[in-house]
N, C-alpha and C positions, 0 to 999 in steps of 0.2 A: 476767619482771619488767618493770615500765616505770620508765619514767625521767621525771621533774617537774623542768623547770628552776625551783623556787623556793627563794629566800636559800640560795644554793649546792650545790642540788641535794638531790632526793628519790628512793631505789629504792623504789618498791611492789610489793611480794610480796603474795601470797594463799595461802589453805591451806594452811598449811605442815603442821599434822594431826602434830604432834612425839609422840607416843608408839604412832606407828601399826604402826613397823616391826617392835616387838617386844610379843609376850603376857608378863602378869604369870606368871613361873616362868621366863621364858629367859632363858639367861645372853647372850644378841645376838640379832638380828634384821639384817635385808640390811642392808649397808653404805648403800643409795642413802637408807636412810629412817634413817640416825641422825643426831643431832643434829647431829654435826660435818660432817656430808655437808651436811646442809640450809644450816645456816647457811655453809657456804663457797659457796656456791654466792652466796646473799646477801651479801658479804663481795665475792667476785671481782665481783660486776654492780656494787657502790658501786665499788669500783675503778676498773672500766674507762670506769665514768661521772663519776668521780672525785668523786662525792655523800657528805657525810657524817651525812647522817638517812637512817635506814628508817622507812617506814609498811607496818608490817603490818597487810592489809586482814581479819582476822579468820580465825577456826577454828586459831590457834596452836596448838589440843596438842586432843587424843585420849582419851579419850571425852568427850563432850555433857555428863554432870552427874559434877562432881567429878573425881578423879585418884589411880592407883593408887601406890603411892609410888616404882617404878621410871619414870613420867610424870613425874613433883613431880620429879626427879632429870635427868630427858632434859630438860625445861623448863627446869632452872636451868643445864644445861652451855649448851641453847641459846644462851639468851639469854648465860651468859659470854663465849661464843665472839664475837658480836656485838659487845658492850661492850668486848672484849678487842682488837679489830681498831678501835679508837676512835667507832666510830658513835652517834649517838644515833636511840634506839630508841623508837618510840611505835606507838601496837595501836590500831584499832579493833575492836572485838570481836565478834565472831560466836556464832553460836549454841552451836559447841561451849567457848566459852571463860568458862563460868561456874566462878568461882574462881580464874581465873588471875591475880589484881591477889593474890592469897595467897601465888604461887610467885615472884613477880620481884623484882626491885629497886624499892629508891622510884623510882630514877634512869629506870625506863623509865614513861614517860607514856602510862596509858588512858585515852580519850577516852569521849563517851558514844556508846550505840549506833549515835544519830543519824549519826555521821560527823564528818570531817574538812572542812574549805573552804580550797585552796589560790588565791587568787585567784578566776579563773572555772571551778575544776574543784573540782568535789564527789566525796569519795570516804567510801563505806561500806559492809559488808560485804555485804550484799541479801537477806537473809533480814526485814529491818522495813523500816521507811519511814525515807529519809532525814532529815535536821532540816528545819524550815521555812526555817533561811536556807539550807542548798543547794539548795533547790529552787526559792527565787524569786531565788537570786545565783547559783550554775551554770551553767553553759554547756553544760560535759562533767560527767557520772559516770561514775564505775570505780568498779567492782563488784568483787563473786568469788563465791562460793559456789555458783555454777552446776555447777564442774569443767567447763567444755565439753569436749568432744573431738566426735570424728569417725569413724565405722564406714567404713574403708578393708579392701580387698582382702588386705593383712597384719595385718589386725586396727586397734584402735582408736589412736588416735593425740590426744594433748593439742590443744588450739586457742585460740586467740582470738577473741573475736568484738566485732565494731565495727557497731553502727547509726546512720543517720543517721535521725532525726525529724522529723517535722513538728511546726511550733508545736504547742501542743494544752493544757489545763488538765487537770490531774494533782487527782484528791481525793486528799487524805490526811486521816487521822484530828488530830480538833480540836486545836491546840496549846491551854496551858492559858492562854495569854497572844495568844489571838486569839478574834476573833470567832465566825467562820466555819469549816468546814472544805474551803474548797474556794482551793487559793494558785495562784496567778497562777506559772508557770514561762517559763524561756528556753532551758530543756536542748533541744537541737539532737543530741545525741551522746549514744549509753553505751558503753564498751569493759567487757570481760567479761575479767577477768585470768585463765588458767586456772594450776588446783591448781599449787602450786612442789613440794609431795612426788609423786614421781614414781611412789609405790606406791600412790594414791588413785585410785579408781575415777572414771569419766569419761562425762559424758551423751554418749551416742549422737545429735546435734543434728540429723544428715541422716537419720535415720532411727526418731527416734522423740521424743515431747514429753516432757520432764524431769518427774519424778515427783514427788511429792505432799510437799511443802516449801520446791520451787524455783521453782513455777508462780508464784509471784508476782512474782517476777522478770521473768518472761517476761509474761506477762498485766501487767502495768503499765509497762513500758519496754519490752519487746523485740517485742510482738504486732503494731506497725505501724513502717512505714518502710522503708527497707532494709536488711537485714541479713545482713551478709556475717561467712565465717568463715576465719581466715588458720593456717597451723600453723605451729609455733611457729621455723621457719626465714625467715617471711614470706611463703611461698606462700600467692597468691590462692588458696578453694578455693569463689570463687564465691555465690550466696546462699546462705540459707539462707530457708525458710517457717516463721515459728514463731508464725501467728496460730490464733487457739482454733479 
């Protein structure tokens, strides 16, 4: 999770993937990927950061189009558990999260796909293109949807990944309230939150290029600059190569 010092502090989670740890007909699924596992964990980081908003950065619940109704059910303890420990809760949305403004509270606030803008840092999920104001008011994006991890000697391990940019002019597709399609950016930085469910599958980043959904993440923010990958203790774990 990261932490946002804005108007009293923000946690951002990513992937949380809430109906991932159990199939439609089980009575459970592993303890790490239930609802109240997930959300304590979000719960203990506002804590110890002492934050009382969460920004979930998209892919909240499990599967991509719609939801079976033990999901609709892991979705609403979720997000209880959250509201229930006082937080306020807002989603940017991701790919997998079509219908989910159906299973929550009014009380918790979706954003549009575009993203959020906390001052000089733009966050949204990375699967589309940011809004035109985070891209020409940002400084930093945080992302998710990558899953990074890392192919280690005991197997694969979660990560972080932080690049630092060079100026450079970013196309995006035409807003419908601009001229042009090509916006003037300041983004210097992208951090790559990886997946908070810990039963989610993880790109292999030192050893192979993210598959066909995520390339555009990599291919428009991650392909130049430096970019280094840390696991999830803070261990430097050096660059990483992730140009085409």
């Amino acid at each position: 999770m990261l932490y946002i010092p804005w108007k009293g502090g923000v946690v951002v989670a990513s992937d949380v993937h809430v109906g991932l740890a159990r199939q439609e007909g089980q009575a459970s699924g592993p303890e790490a990927g239930s609802p109240e596992s997930l959300a304590r964990m979000i719960i203990d980081g506002a804590a110890t950061s002492k934050a009382k908003h969460v920004l979930l950065l998209g892919d909240v619940k499990e599967p991509i189009v719609g939801a079976p109704r033990h999901v609709r059910r892991e979705v609403g303890e979720f997000f209880w558990h959250l509201q229930a420990a006082g937080l306020d809760v807002e989603v940017c949305p991701g790919n997998h999260d079509v219908g989910l403004k159906g299973m929550v509270s009014p009380s918790v606030v979706i954003h549009p796909t575009g993203g959020k803008l906390y001052g000089t840092v733009g966050l949204f999920h990375g699967h589309a293109w940011p809004s035109a104001d985070i891209l020409e008011q940002a400084r930093t994006l945080v992302v998710g949807h990558l899953h990074p991890g890392l192919r280690l000697a005991q197997g694969k391990a979660r990560c972080w990944v932080r690049a630092s940019l060079p100026a450079r002019r970013y196309r995006a597709p035409k807003p419908s309230n601009r001229p042009d399609s090509v916006l003037e950016t300041r983004v210097t930085e992208v951090i790559v939150v990886p997946a908070l469910n810990p039963m989610c599958s993880n790109e292999s980043l030192n050893q192979e290029k993210p598959r066909r959904g995520r390339s555009f993440l990599v291919r428009r923010f991650l392909s130049s600059g430096e970019v280094r990958a840390y696991l999830l203790d803070g261990t430097d774990m050096g660059r990483l190569d992730l140009s085409p």
